[in-house]
C-alpha positions as CSV (number, residue, x, y, z in Angstrom):
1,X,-7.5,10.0,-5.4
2,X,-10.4,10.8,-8.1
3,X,-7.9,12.6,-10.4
4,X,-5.9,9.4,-10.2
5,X,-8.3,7.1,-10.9
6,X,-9.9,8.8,-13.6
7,X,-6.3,8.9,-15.0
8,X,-6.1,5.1,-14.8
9,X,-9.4,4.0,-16.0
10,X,-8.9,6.6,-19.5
11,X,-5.5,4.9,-19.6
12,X,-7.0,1.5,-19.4
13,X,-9.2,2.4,-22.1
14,X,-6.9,3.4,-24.3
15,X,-4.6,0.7,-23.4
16,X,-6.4,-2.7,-22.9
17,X,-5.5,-5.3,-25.5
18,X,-9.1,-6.8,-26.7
19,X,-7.0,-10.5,-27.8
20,X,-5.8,-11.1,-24.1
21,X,-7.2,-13.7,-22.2
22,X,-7.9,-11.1,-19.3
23,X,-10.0,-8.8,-21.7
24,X,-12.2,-11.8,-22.4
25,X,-12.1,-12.5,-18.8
26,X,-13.6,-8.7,-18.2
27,X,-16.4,-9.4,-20.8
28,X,-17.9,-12.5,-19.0
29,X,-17.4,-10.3,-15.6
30,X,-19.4,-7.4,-17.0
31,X,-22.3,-9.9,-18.1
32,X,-22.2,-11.4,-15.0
33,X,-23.3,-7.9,-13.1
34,X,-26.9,-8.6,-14.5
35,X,-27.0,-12.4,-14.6
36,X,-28.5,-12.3,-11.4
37,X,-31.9,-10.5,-10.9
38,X,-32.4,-10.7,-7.3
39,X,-29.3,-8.4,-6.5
40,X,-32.3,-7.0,-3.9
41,X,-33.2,-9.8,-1.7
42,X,-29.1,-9.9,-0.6
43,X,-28.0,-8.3,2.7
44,X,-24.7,-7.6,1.2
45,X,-25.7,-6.6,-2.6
46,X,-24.3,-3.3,-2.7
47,X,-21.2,-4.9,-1.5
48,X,-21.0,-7.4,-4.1
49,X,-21.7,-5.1,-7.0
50,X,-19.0,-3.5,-5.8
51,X,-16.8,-6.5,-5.9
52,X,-18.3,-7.2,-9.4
53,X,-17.2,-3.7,-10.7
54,X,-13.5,-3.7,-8.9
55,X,-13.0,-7.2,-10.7
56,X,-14.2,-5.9,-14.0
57,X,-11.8,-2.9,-13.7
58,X,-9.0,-5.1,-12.8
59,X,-9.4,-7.8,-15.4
60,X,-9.1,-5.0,-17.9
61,X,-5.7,-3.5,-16.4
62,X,-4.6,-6.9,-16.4
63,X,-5.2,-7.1,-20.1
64,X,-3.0,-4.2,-20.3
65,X,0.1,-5.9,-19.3
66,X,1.0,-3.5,-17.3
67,X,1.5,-4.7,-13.4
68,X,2.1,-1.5,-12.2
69,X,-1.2,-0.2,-13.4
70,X,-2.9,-3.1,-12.2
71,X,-1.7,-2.4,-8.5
72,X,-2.0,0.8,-8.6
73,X,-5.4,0.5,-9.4
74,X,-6.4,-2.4,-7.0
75,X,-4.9,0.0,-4.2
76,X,-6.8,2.9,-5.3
77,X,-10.0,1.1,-5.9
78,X,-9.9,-0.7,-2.6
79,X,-9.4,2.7,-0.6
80,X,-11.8,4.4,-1.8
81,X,-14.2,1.1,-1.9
82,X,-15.9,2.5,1.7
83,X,-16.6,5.9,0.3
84,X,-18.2,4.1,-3.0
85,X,-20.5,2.3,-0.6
86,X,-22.2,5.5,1.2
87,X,-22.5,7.0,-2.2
88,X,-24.2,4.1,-3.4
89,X,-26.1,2.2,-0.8
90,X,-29.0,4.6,-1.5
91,X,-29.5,3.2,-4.5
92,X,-31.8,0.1,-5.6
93,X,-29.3,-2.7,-6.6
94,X,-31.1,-3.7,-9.8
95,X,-30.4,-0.5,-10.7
96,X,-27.1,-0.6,-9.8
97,X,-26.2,-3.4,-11.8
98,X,-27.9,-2.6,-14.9
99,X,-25.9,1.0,-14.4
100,X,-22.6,-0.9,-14.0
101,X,-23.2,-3.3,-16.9
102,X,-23.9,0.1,-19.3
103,X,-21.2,1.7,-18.1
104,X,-19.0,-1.6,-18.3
105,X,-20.3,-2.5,-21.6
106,X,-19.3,0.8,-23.3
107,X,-15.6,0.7,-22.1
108,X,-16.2,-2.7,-23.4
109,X,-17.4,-1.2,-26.9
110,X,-14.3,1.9,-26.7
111,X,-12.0,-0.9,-26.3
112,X,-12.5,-2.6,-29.0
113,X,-13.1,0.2,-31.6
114,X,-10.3,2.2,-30.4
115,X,-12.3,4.7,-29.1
116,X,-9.6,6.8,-27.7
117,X,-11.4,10.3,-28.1
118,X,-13.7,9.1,-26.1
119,X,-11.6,7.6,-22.9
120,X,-12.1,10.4,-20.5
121,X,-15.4,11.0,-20.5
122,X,-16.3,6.8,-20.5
123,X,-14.0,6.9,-17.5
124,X,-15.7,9.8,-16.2
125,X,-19.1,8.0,-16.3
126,X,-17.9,5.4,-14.2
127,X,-16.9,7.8,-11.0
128,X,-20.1,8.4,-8.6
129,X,-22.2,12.0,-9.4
130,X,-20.9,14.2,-7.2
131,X,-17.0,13.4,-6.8
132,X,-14.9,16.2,-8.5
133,X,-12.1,16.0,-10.5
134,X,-9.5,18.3,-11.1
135,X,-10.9,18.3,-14.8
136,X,-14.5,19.4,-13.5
137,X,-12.8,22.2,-11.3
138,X,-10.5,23.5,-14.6
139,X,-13.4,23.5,-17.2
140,X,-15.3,25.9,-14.3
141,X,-12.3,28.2,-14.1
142,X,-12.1,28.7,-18.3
């Protein structure tokens, strides 16, 4: 499922039209991830940075036009959504959402000056340390 969804989020990178309405959309989304400062004092913070992040993700495959892609990625996002929350629970949630906004605002940034050579490894960036990708395992094998 990592292969997959590193696929999708290069494609949506490569792919997401910067005039739609839903690309706008992911722009206020991605500023919202820091708008609040006391991500810490939440029971369920971790949670909703995760919701934050699945939103941005899917406001940009909607900007795609592509429904397909966008259901495919909701499907993949949303299994592996438990698995993103033991990987990231340990971390502080301020931290968190300042990570997500970087990492949001640079697909952001490769969006909009067709960045393409650059896709994989923003997409990369945005999969938890530690969860291998076919990619990882090839470049160890050359």
């Amino acid at each position: 499922m990592t292969e997959t969804l590193l696929v999708l989020k290069t494609w949506l990178i490569r792919h997401a039209d910067p005039q739609s309405p839903a690309f706008h959309e992911a722009i206020r989304a991605a500023e919202r991830t820091t708008e609040d400062t006391k991500w810490g004092d939440r029971p369920d913070a971790h949670k909703q940075l995760l919701k934050h992040d699945m939103r941005f993700h899917l406001l940009l495959a909607a900007s795609t036009g592509n429904l397909v892609v966008e259901v495919l990625l909701g499907a993949l996002l949303e299994a592996t959504s438990g698995a993103l929350i033991e990987g990231i629970h340990q971390l502080p949630c301020e931290a968190l959402a300042f990570r997500l906004h970087g990492e949001h605002r640079a697909i952001l940034m490769a969006v909009t000056a067709k960045q393409n050579s650059q896709s994989h490894s923003i997409g990369r960036d945005g999969i938890p340390a530690g969860t291998p990708t076919f990619h990882d395992k090839a470049a160890q094998t050359v």
